[in-house]
N, C-alpha and C positions, 0 to 999 in steps of 0.2 A: 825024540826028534833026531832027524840021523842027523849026522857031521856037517853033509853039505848043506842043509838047509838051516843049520845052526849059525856057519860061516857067514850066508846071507843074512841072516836077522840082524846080527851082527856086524857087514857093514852098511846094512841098512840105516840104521840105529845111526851108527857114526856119519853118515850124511846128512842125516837130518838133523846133529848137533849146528854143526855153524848156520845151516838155515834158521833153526831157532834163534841162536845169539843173535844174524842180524836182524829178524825180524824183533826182539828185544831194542839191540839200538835204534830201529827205526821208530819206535814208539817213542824214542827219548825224544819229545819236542824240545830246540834250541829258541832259548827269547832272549833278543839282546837289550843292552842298555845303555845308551850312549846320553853322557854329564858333560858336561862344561864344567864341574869341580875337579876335585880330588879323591881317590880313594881311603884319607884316610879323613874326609870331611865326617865331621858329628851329622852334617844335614844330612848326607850319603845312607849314614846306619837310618836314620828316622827313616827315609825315603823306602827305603830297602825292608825295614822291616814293615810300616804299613803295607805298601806293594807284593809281598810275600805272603801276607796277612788276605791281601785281597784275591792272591792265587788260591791259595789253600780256602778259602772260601766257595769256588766254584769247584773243586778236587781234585784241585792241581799241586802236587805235593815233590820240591825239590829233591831230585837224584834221584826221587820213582818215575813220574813221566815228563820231568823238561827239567831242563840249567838254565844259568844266568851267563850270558856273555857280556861281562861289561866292558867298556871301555870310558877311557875318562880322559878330557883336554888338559887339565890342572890349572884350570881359568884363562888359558890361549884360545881364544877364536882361533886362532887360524889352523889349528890342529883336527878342529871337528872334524870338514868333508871325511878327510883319508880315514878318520876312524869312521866314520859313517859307511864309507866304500868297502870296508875292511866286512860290518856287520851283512852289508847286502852281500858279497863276496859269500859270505860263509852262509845265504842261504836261512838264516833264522826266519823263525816260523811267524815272529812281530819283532818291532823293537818298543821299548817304552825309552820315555824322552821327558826326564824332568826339566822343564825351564824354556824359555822362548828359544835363547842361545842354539842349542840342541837340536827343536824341534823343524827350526828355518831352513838347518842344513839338515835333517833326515828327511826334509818333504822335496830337499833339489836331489836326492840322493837314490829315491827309489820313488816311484808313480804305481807296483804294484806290492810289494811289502806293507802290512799292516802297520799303522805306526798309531800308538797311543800318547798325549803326549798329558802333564798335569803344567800349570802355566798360570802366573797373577795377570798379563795381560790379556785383552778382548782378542781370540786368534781370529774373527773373521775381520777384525782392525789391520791387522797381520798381517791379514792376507794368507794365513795359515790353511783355512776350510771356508769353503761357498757360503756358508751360513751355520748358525747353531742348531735348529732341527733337520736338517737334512746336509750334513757336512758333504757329502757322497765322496766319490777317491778315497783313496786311503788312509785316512788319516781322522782321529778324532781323538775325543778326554777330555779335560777336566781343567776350569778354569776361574778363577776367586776372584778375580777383576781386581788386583791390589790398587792399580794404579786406582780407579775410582775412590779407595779408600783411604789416599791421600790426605784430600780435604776433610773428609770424616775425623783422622786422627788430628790433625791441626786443630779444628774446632774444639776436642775432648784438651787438648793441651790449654787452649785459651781458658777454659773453663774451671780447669785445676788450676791453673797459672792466671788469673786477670789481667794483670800488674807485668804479663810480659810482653814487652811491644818488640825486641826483637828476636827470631827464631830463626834455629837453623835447620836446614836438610845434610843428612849428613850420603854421600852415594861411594858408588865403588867405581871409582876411574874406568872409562875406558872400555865399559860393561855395555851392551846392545841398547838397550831400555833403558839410559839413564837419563839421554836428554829429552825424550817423552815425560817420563817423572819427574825433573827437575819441572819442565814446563808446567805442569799439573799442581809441583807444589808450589810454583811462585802465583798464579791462577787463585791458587785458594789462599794462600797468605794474604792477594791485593783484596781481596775479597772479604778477608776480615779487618784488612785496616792494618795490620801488622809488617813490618820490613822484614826480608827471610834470607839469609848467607847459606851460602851454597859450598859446600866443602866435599873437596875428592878426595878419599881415599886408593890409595893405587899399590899398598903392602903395609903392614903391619907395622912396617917403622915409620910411617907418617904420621899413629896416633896421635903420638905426644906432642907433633908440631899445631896439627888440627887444632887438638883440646887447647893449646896458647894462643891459636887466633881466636876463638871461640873466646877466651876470656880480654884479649886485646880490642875484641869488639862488640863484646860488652852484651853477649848473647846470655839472654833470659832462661830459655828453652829450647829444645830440641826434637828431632823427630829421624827417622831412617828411612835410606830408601829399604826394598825388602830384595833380597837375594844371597844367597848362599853364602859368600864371604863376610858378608856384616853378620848372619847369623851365627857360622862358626869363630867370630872374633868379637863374641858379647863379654866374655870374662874382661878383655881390656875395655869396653868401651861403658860397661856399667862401671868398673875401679876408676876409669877416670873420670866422669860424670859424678862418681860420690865426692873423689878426691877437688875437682873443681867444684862440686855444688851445684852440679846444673840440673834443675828437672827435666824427664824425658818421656814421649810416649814411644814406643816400639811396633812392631806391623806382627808382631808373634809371642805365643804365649810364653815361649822359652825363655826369654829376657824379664819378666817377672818375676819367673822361676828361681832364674840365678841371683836377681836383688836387682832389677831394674823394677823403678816405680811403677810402668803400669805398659798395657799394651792392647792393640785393637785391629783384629786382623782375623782372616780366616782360618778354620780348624786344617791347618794344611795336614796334619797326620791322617785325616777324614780323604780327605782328595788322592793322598797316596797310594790308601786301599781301594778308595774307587776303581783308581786305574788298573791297579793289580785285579780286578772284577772285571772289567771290560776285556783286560786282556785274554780271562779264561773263559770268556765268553769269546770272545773270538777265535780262538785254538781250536774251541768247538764246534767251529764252523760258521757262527753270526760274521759278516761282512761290516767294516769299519765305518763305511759310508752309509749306514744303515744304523749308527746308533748314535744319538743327536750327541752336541757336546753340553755337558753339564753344565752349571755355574753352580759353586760352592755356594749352599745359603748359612751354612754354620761361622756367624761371626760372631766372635764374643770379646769382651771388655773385662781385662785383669788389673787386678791394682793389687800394688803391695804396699801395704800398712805402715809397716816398719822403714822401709824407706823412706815413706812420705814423712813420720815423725823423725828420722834421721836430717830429713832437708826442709824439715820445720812446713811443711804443707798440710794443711787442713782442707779436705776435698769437702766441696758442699753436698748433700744426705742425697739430692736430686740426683749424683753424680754415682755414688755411692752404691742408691738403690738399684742403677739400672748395671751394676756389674758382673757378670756372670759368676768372678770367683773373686773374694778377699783374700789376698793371703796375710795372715796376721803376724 
């Protein structure tokens, strides 16, 4: 090869490096994530690793072809929009959106960005999506109907507990969905004949005052709303439930897990990876408004054994039989 055609190859070669690279970056698909928690929430890692779980399932595999942009309120509403504004700003290729909170302001925040979102309330109640089979717009996922499963866990409490006539709901101050749920549980409380105390939590240093009205008013049993911060503050809320003596049913199987008596809710690690699945579905081209919104049908009923003989409770064999897991 003479010289000069050597010189050409060679800065041939070197022009087509950076074209490579960005044609590299541009393959990096960006999927953002906008919470209403915390980044250093336990619900966050569950969230995160199902959702990851359901990328990598359609072969989408972190730092080969897409990241995660998250961003997080730290339980401030009023924080979302501008994080929301921030994800459309930057062009992501979808966002995922766990929780009603989230999903309200990603749906005023963009009209063509994909938005997946997972959620215990009814989104077309919401006002979230048109309908569940045909969401159209942007916007669809995965939803476990918690609130529905209010009176469900009430009744499962009555049943372990007979002899308790009055129950409480325990909620998180101040939370989008709480006066919907509150409503729902006082609904099925009249419903069984039971009187129900309605207690806010609004940080962490309220437990201890809650769990002394709870025992000032002479409360039998108990039940949670279900949302992220009662999730990550089960360690207090089961020690003080042993320490007061009070039975409780839970809306998630993690509260069993750690030594809470029992719980009746849907498999939300299940829904997490859904959405992580619809999301790589849609990277790949399938349209939002084109894939119906689920409802979680995986519900299951935990009891823990040792607790219950800790709080002197004999569950009847009816109750028993129908429980997906004993933990002994």
């Amino acid at each position: 090869m003479r010289r000069r055609d050597f010189i050409k190859a060679i800065a041939g070669s070197a022009a087509a490096w950076p074209l490579a690279a960005r044609a590299q970056q541009q393959a990096m698909l960006v999927v953002g994530w906008l919470a209403f928690g915390t980044s250093a929430s336990d619900t966050v890692s569950r969230q995160g690793a199902g959702f990851r779980r359901g990328l990598n399932q359609t072969g989408f595999s972190e730092g080969r072809n897409f990241t995660i942009e998250t961003r997080y309120a730290d339980f401030q509403y009023d924080r979302l929009p501008e994080l929301a504004a921030d994800l459309v700003r930057r062009n992501v290729a979808a966002i995922f959106v766990p929780g009603i909170p989230a999903a309200r302001v990603a749906k005023a925040a963009s009209q063509t960005v994909p938005i997946v979102f997972g959620m215990g309330e009814d989104p077309v109640k919401e006002g979230i999506v048109a309908s569940l089979d045909r969401p159209g717009g942007n916007l669809t996922g995965f939803s476990y109907f918690s609130n529905q499963l209010i009176g469900k866990r009430l009744e499962l409490l009555r049943e372990a507990v007979p002899k308790a006539q009055t129950l409480a709901f325990l909620v998180q101050a101040g939370h989008p969905v709480t006066d919907a749920d509150t409503q729902e549980a006082q609904r099925a409380a009249g419903l069984l004949g039971r009187r129900l105390e309605v207690l806010a939590l609004a940080s962490e240093r309220d437990f201890d005052a809650v769990f002394a009205t709870m025992a000032e008013r002479h409360v039998d049993a108990f039940t949670t709303d279900s949302n992220p911060f009662l999730w990550d503050t089960r360690a207090q809320i089961i020690a003080l439930a042993a320490r007061h003596r009070i039975p409780a049913i839970y809306d998630d199987r993690v509260f069993p897990a750690a030594g809470g008596l029992m719980s009746y809710g849907a498999d939300a690690d299940d829904m997490w990876y859904q959405c992580g699945v619809y999301v790589g579905r849609i990277l790949k081209g399938e349209k939002p408004g084109d894939l119906p919104v689920q409802q979680s049908t995986k519900v299951e009923l935990i009891i823990n054994m040792k607790t219950a003989k800790m709080l002197g409770i004999t569950f009847p064999l009816s109750l028993l039989g129908r429980a997906d897991e004993v933990i002994e």
